[in-house]
C-alpha positions in Angstrom: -35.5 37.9 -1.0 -34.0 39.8 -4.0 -30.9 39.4 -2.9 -30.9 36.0 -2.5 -32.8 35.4 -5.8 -30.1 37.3 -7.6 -27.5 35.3 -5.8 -29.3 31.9 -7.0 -30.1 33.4 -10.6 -26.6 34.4 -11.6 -24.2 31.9 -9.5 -24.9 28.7 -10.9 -24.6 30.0 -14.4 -21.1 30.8 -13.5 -20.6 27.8 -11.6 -21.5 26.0 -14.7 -19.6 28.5 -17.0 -16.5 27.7 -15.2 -16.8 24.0 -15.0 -17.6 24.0 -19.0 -14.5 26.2 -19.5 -12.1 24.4 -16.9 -13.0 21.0 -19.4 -12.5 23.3 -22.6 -9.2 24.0 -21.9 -8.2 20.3 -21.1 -9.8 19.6 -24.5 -8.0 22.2 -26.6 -4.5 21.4 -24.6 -5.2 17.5 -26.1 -6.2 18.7 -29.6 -3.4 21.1 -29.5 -1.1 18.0 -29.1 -2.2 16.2 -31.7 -4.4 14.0 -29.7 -7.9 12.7 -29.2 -10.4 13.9 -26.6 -12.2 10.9 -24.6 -15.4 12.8 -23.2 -16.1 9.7 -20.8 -13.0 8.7 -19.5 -11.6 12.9 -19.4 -8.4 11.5 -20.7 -6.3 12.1 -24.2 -5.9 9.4 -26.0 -3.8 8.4 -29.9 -7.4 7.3 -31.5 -10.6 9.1 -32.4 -13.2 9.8 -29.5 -17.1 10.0 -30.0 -18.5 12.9 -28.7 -20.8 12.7 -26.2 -22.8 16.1 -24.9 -21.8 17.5 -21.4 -25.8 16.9 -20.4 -24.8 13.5 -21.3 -22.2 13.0 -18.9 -23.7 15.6 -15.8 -27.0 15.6 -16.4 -27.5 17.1 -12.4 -25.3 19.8 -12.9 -26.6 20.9 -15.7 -30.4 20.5 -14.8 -29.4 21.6 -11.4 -27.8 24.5 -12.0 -30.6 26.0 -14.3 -33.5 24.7 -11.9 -31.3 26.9 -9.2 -31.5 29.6 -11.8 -35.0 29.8 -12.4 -35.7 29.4 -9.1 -33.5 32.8 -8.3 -35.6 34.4 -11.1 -38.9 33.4 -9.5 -37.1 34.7 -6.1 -36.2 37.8 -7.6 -39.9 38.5 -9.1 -41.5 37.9 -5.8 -39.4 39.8 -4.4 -39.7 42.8 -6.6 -43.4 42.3 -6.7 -44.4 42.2 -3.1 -45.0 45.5 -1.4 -42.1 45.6 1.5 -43.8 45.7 5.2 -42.8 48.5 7.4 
């Protein structure tokens, strides 16, 4: 059970780490250009962009990913609290 609870605790955050960074660079690259990040449409365009929050746009990844977080943490105090059977 600790395994598994470690497993759920620390892989989403990276999931979600990666996804966040993967659109980060796509963002820089468009600013770097001289450009204008669309948030909704993931696309560079010549005029300003409003910014809208990355809950905003994948509310179940994010959610999801630190529900499957907590979850692992909850796994991973079970499992260190409850005495192993022989």
């Amino acid at each position: 059970m600790i395994k598994l609870g470690l497993l759920l605790l620390v892989l989403p955050l990276f999931v979600l780490m990666g996804v966040y960074f993967w659109e980060l660079n796509d963002v820089r690259a468009c600013q770097l250009d001289g450009g204008h990040w669309d948030y909704i449409e993931s696309a560079c365009r010549d005029t300003p962009q409003p910014f809208v929050s990355w809950l905003e746009r994948s509310p179940l990844l994010v959610n999801g990913s630190m529900l499957l977080s907590v979850v692992g943490l909850v796994m991973c105090t079970v499992g260190l609290y409850v005495k192993r059977a022989k």
